[in-house]
Every structure is written in structure tokens, then in C-alpha cells.
N, C-alpha and C positions, 0 to 999 in steps of 0.2 A: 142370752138375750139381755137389750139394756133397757133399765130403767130411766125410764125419761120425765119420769113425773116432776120431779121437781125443776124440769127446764125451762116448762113454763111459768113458774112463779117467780122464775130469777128474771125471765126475761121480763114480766110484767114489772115487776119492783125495779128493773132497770129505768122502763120506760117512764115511768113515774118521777124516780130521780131526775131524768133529766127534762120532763116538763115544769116540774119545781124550780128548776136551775135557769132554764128561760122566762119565768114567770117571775125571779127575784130578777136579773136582770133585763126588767123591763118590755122583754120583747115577747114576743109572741108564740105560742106554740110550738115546740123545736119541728127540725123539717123533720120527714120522715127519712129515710133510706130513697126511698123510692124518689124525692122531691129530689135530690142532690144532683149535679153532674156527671153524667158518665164517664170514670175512668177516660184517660185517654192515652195512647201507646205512641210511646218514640222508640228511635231507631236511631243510633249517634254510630259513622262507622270511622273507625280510628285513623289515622294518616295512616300508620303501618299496614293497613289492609289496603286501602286502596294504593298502596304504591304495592301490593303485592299480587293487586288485582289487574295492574298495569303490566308487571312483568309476565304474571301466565299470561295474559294477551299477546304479548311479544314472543314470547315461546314458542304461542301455535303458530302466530305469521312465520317465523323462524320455520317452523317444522313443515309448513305447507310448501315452503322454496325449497326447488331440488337442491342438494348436495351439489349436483354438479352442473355445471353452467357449460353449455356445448359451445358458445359463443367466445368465452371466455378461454375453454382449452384449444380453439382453431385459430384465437389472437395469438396465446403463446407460442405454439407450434409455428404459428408465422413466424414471429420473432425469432423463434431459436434458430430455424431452417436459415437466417438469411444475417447470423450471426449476430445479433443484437444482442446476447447472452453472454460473449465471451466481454473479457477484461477483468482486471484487479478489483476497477471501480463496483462494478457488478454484483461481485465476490463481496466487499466491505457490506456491501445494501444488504445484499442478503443475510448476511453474520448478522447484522444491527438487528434487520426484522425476527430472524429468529430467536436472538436474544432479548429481545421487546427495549431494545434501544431508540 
């Protein structure tokens, strides 16, 4: 068990102190605790979080698109079917893009 006897005597001799302390400088009665302003709560969020808030965003939109685009492999398949695929030139595009040229 704790003894608490003397907590009260510290806190009265506290309170004491500092009505002494407002009474030499001039003013009035200190506030209490209770008279003061409520605390009040911020929230500060970093550049680094919201720009990392913006890519998981982008991620899910990313994830919700199918993989594969039906419209997009029935263009190709045109294309190729009707020889738009062959040549040299073709050949370079493609080297570049997979090399990320």
C-alpha cells in the first residue's frame, strides 16, 4: 500500500506558493487548473506520407484493371494477321522499348 499522507501537504504548500507569486506580481489570484484552456490536438502529416498515400491509391486503381485488355489483344492480332509486324523498322522499336530506350 502507498502512503499518501504527505501529498496533500505538498500540494497545499504548492498552492500557497503560487498565490504568493501572483500577489507580488500584482495580479490576482493564479487561475486554477480547471480555469485554463483545454489542451488542444494537431495532426501535422508529412509530405512523405501523403505522397505515399497517393501511390497506394494508384496501386489499387492499378490492381482493379485487368491485366489483360481483350480490345487491345484483338488490335494486335489485326495487325499482325495483315502484316504490320514484319520489317527491320519494327524489329529496332521493339529492341528500344524493351531495352527502355
Amino acid at each position: 500500500m502507498v502512503d499518501l499522507t504527505g501529498v496533500n501537504a505538498q500540494t497545499n504548500q504548492a498552492n500557497r506558493v503560487t498565490e504568493r507569486a501572483a500577489a507580488k506580481s500584482g495580479g490576482t489570484k493564479a487561475k486554477e487548473p480547471a480555469a485554463m484552456a483545454p489542451p488542444t490536438d494537431r495532426i501535422e502529416i508529412s509530405a512523405g506520407a501523403k505522397e505515399a498515400q497517393t501511390i497506394s491509391h494508384l496501386v489499387q486503381l492499378a490492381q482493379a484493371e485487368p491485366e489483360i485488355r481483350p480490345e487491345a489483344v484483338a488490335q494486335a492480332k489485326e495487325k499482325l494477321a495483315q502484316g504490320g509486324y514484319e520489317g527491320i523498322e519494327v524489329s529496332r522499336q521493339t529492341a528500344k522499348k524493351i531495352l527502355g530506350m
